[in-house]
Structure formats: structure tokens, C-alpha cells
N, C-alpha and C positions, 0 to 999 in steps of 0.2 A: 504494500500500500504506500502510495507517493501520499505525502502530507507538505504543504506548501511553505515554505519558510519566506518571510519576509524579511525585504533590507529595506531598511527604513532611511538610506542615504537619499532619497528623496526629498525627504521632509526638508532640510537645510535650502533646496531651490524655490521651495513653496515660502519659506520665511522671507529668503530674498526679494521673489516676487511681489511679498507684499510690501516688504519695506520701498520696494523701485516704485511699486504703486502708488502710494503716496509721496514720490518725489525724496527722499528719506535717503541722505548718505548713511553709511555705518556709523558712523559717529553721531549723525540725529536720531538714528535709531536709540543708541546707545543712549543717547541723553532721555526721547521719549518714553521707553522703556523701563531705565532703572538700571539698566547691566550695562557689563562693560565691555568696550567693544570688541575685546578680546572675546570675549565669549559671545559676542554676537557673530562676527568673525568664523570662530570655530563652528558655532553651530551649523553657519550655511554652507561651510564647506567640507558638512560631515565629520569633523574632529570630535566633535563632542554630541553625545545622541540627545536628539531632543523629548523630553520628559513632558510630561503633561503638564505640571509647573510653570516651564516655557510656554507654551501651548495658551495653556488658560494667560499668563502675563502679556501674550501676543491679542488673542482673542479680545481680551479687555482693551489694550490699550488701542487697538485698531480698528476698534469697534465691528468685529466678525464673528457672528456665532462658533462657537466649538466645533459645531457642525459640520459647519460648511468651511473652517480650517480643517478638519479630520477627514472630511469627503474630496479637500484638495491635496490632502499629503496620500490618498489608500490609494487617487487617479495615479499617481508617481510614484506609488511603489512598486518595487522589483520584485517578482517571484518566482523563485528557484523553486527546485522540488530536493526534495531530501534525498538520500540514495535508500530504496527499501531493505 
């Protein structure tokens, strides 16, 4: 039985996008956000996995349902299959 693994190295282009959405350097992210931009940084370029923490901190301050952040990071994810 194949069961699908997910790489969630998507998730970081979906951030991006939204911060370019909003005209938003890393560093106005950085500042609108809270975090720094070191970790904003990482996050989009998959260094560091994005937590639901992120997620909901994004969701809030960009005014974007959870949702419809969570239904734009599963469009972008990757899926392998395991080996049986």
C-alpha cells in the first residue's frame, strides 16, 4: 500500500506570495509581522518548516482566512509516495 507523504517546501512560496501581494519587502514583512527577517527569510525559502503558529501570525496579520492560507499551501504541495 503506497501512502502519500507530503513536503510541505511549498508552503514558504505561498508566504512569499502573499507578502509580494501586498507590495511587502522582507523586511516590511518583518516589521508587519513581528518576526524577524531572518526567519521570514528562512521560512520562504524552506529552511525552516512552517508551523501553524506562522500560519495563524500570517492569517491574522494579512487578513486571510486559515483556510484559504491552508487551501493555498495543500495546491503547492508535493507528493511522493512512500516505498511499500
Amino acid at each position: 500500500m503506497n501512502v502519500p507523504k507530503l513536503n510541505w517546501s511549498g508552503a514558504g512560496d505561498v508566504l512569499r506570495d502573499l507578502r509580494l501581494q501586498y507590495g511587502h519587502s522582507a523586511a516590511d514583512a518583518s516589521r508587519h509581522l513581528g518576526i524577524s527577517p531572518v526567519y521570514v527569510s528562512r521560512l520562504e525559502t524552506g529552511k525552516r518548516q512552517v508551523t501553524l503558529n506562522v500560519l495563524h501570525i500570517y492569517s491574522k496579520k494579512y487578513n486571510i482566512p486559515m483556510s484559504v492560507l491552508l487551501d493555498r499551501i495543500i495546491d503547492r504541495v508535493n507528493l511522493d509516495t512512500l516505498p511499500s
